[in-house]
The first five atom37 places (N, CA, C, CB, O) and aatype in JSON, in Angstrom:
{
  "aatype": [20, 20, 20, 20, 20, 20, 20, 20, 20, 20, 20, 20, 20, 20, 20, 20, 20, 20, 20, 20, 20, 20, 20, 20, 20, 20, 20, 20, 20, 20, 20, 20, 20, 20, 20, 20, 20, 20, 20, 20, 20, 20, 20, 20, 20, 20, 20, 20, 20, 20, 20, 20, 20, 20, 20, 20, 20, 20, 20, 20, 20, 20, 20, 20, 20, 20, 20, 20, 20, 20],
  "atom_mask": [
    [1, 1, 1, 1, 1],
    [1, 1, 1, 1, 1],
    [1, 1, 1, 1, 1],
    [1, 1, 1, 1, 1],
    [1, 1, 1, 1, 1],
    [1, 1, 1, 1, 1],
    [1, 1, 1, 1, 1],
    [1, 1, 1, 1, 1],
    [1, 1, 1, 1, 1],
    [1, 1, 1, 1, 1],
    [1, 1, 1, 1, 1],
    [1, 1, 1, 1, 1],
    [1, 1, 1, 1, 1],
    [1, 1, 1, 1, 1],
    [1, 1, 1, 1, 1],
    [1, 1, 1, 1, 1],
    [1, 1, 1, 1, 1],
    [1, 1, 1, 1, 1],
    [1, 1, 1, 1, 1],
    [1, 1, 1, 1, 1],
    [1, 1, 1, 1, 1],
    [1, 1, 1, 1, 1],
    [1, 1, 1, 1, 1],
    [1, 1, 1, 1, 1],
    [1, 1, 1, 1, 1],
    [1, 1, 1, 1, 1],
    [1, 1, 1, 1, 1],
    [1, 1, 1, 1, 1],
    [1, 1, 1, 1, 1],
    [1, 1, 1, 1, 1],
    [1, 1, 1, 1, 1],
    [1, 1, 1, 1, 1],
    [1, 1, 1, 1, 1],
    [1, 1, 1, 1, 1],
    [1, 1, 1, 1, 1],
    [1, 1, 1, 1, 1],
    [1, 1, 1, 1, 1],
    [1, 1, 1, 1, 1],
    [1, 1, 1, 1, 1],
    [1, 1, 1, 1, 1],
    [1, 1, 1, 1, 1],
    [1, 1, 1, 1, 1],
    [1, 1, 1, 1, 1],
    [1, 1, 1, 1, 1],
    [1, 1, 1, 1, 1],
    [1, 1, 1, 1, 1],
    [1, 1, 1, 1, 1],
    [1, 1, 1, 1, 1],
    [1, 1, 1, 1, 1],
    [1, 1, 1, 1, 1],
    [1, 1, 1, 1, 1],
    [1, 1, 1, 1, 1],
    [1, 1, 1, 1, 1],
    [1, 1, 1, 1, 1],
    [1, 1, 1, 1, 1],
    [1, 1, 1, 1, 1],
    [1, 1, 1, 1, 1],
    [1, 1, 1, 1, 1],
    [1, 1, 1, 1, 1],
    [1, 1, 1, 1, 1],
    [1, 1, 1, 1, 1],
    [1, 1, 1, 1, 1],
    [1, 1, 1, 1, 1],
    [1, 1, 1, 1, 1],
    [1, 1, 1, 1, 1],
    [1, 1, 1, 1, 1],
    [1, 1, 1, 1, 1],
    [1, 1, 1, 1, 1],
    [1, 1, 1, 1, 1],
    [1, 1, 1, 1, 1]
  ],
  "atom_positions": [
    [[-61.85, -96.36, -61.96], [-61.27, -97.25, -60.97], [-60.45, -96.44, -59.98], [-60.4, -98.34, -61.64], [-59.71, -95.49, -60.25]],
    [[-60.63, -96.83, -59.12], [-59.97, -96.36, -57.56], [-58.4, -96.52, -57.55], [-60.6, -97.43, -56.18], [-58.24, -97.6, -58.13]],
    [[-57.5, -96.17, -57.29], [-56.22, -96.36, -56.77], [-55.78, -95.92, -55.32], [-55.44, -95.77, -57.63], [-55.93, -94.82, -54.78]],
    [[-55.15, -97.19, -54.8], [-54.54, -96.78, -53.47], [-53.81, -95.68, -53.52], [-53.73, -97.73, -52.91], [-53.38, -95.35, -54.62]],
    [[-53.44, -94.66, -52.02], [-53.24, -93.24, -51.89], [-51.81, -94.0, -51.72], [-54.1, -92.11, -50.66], [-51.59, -95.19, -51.96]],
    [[-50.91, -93.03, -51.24], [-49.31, -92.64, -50.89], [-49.82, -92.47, -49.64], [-48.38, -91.24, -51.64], [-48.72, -92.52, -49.09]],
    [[-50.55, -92.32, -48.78], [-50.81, -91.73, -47.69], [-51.07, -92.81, -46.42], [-51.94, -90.84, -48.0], [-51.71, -93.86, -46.48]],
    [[-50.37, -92.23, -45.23], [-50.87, -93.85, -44.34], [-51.19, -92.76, -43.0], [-49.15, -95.58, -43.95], [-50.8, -91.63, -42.71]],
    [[-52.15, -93.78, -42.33], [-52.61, -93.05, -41.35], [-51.95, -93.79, -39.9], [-54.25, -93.0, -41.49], [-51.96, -94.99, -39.64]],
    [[-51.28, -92.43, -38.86], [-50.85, -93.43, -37.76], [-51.15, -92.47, -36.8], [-49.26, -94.1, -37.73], [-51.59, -91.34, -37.01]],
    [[-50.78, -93.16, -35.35], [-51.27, -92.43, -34.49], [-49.96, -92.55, -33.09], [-52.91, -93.01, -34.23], [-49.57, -93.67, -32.73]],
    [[-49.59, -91.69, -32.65], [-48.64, -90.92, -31.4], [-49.3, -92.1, -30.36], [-49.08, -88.78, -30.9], [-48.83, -93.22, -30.15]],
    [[-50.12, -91.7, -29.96], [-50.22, -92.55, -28.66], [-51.62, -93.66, -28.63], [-50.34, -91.38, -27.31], [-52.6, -93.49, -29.35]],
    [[-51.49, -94.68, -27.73], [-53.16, -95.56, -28.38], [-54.48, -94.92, -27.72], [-53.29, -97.55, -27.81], [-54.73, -94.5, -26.59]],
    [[-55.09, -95.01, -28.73], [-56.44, -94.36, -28.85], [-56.83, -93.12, -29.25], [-56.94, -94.39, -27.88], [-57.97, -92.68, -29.38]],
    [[-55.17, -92.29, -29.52], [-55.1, -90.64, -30.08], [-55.73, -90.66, -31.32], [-53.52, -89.95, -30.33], [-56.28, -91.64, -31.83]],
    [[-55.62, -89.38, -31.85], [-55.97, -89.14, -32.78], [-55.11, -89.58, -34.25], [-56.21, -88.01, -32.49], [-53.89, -89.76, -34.29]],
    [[-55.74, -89.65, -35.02], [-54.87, -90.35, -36.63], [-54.78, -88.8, -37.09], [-56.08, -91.73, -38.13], [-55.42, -87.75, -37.15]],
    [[-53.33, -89.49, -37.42], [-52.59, -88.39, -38.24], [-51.86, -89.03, -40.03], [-51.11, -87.86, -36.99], [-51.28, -90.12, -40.08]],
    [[-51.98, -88.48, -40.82], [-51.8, -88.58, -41.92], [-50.57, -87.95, -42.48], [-52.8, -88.24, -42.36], [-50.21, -86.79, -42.32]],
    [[-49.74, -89.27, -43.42], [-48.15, -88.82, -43.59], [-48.28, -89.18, -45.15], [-46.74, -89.83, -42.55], [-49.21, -89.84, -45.61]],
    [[-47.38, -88.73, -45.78], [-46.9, -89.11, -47.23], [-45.79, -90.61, -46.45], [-45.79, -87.36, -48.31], [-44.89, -90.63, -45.61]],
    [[-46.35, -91.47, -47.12], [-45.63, -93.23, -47.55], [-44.18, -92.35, -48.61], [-47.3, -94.79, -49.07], [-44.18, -91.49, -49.49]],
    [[-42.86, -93.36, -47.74], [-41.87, -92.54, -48.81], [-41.56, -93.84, -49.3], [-40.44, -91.45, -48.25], [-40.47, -94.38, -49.1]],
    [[-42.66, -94.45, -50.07], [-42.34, -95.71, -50.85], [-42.3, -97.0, -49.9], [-40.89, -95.52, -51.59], [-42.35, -98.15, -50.35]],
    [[-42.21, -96.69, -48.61], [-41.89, -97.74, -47.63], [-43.21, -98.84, -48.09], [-41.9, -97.09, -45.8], [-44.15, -98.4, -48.75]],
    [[-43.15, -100.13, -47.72], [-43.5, -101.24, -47.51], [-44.11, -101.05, -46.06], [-42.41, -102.2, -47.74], [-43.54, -101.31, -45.0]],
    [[-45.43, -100.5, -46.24], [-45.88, -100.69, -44.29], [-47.21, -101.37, -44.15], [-46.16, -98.95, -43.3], [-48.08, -101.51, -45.01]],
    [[-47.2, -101.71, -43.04], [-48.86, -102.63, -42.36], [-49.41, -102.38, -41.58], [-48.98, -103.84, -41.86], [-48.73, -101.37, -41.43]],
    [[-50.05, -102.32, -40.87], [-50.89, -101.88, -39.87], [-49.89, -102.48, -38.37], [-52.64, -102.63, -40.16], [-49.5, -103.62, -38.11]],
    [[-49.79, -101.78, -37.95], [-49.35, -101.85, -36.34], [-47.68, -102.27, -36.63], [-50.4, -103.3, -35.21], [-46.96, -103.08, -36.04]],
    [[-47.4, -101.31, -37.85], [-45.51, -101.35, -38.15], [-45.54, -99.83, -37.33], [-44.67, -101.29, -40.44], [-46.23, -98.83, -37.49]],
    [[-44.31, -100.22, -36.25], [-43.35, -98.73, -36.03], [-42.76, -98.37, -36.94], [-42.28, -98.67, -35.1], [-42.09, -98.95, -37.79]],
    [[-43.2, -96.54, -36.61], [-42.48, -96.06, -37.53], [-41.71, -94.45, -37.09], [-43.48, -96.06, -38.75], [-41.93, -93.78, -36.08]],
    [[-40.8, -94.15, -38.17], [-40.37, -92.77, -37.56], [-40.82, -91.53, -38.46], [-38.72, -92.73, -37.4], [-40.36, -91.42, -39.6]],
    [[-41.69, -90.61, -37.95], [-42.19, -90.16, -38.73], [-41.67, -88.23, -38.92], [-43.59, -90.65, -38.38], [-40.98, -87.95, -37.93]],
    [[-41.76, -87.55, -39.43], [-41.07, -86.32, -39.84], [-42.43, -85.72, -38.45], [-41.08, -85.7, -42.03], [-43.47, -86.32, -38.18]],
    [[-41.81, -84.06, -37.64], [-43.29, -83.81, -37.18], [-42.28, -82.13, -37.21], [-44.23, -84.82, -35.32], [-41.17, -81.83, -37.66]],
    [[-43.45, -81.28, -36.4], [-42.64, -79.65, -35.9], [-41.51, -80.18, -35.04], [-43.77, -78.36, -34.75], [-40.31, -79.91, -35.17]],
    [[-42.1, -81.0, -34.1], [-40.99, -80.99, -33.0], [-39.59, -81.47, -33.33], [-41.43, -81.83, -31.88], [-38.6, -81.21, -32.64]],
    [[-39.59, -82.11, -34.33], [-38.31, -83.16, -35.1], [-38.93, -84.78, -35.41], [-36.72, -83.38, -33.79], [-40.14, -84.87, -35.61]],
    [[-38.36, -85.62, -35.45], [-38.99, -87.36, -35.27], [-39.23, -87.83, -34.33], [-38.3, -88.41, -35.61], [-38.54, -88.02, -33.33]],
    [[-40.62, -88.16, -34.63], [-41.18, -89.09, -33.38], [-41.31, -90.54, -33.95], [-42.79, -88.56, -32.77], [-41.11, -90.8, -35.14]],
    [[-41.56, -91.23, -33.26], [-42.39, -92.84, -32.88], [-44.16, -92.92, -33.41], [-42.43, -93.06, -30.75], [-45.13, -92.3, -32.97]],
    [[-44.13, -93.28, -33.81], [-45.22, -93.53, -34.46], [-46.11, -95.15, -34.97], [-44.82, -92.81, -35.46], [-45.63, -96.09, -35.61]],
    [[-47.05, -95.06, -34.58], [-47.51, -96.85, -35.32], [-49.01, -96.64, -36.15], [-47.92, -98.41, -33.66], [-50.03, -96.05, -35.79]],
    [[-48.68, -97.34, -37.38], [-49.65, -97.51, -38.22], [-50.8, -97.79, -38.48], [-49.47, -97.88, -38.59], [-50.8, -98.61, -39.4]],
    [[-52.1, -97.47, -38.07], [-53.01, -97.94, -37.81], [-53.97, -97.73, -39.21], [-53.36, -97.41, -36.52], [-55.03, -98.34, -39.19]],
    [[-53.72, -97.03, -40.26], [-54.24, -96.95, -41.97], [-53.21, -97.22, -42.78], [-54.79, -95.48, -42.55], [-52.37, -96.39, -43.1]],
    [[-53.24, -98.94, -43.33], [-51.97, -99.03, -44.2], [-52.08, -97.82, -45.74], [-51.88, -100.93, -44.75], [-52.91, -96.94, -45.91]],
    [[-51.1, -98.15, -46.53], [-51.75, -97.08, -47.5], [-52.43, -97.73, -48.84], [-50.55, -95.98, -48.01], [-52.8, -97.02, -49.77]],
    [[-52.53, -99.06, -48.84], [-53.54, -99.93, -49.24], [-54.46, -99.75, -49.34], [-53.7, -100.68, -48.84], [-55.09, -99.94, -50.38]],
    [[-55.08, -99.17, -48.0], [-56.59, -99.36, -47.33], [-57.2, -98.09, -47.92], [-56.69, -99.41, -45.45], [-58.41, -98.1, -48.17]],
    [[-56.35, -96.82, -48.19], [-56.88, -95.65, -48.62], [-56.59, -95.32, -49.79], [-56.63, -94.74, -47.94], [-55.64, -94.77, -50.35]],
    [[-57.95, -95.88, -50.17], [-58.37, -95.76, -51.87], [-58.53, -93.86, -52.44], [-60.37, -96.74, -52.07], [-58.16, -93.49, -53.55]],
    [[-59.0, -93.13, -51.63], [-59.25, -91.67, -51.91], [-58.93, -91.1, -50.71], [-60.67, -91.27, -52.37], [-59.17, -91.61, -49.62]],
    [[-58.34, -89.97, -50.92], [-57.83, -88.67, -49.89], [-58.36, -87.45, -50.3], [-56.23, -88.39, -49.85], [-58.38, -87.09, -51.48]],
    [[-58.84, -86.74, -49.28], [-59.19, -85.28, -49.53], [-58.43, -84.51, -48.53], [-60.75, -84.95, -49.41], [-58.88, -83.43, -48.15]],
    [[-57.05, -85.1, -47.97], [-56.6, -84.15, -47.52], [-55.74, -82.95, -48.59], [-55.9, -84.77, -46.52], [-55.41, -83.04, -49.77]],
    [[-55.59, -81.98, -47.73], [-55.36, -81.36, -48.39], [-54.16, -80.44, -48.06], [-56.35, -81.0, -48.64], [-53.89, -80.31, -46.87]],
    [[-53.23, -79.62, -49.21], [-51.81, -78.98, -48.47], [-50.85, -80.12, -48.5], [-52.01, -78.44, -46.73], [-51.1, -81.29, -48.76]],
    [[-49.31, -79.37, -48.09], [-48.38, -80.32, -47.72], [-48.25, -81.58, -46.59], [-47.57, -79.59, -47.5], [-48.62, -81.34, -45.44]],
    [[-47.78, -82.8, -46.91], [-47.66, -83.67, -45.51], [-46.59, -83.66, -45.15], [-47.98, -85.02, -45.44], [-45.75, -83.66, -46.05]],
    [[-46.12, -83.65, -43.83], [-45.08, -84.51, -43.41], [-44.92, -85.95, -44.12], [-45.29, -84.69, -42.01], [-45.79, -86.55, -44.75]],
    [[-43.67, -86.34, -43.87], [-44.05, -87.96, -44.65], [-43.05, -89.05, -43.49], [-43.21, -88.1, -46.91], [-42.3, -88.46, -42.71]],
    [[-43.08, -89.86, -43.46], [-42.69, -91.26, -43.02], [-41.3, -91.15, -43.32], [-43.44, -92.54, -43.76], [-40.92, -90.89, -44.46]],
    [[-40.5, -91.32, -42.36], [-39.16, -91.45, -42.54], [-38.42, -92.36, -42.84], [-38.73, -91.19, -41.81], [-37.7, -92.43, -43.84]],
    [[-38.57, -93.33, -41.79], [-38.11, -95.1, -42.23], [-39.18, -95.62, -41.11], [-35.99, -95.79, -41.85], [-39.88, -94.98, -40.33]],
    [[-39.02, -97.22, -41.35], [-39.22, -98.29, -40.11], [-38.71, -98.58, -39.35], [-39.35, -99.2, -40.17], [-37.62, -99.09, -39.61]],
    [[-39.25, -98.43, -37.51], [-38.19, -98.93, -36.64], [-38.04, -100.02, -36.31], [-38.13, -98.5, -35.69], [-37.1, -100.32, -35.57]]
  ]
}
């Protein structure tokens, strides 16, 4: 049996590319703002892969992760 990931997928700007964070336990949904860890410091971010939806991950290495909800 499958289990949902820790992992949620969101994206910087609409129609960019999905980027993938470690869930820090937060409660999130699809199209929740969020603040997310990055190089540059915290950005803005919105949810477009709750971590529900992702049953298996092959990413791989360390993530950034999800900071809080804005």
């Amino acid at each position: 049996m499958l289990r949902a990931t820790n992992l949620v997928g969101v994206r910087f700007t609409r129609g960019g590319r999905v980027h993938y964070f470690e869930n820090a336990g937060l409660d999130l949904e699809v199209n929740d703002e969020v603040l997310v860890e990055t190089e540059t410091g915290p950005t803005t971010a919105h949810v477009v892969i709750a971590p529900k939806q992702l049953l298996f991950s092959n990413v791989n290495g360390t993530l950034k992760r999800v900071l809080n909800k804005v």
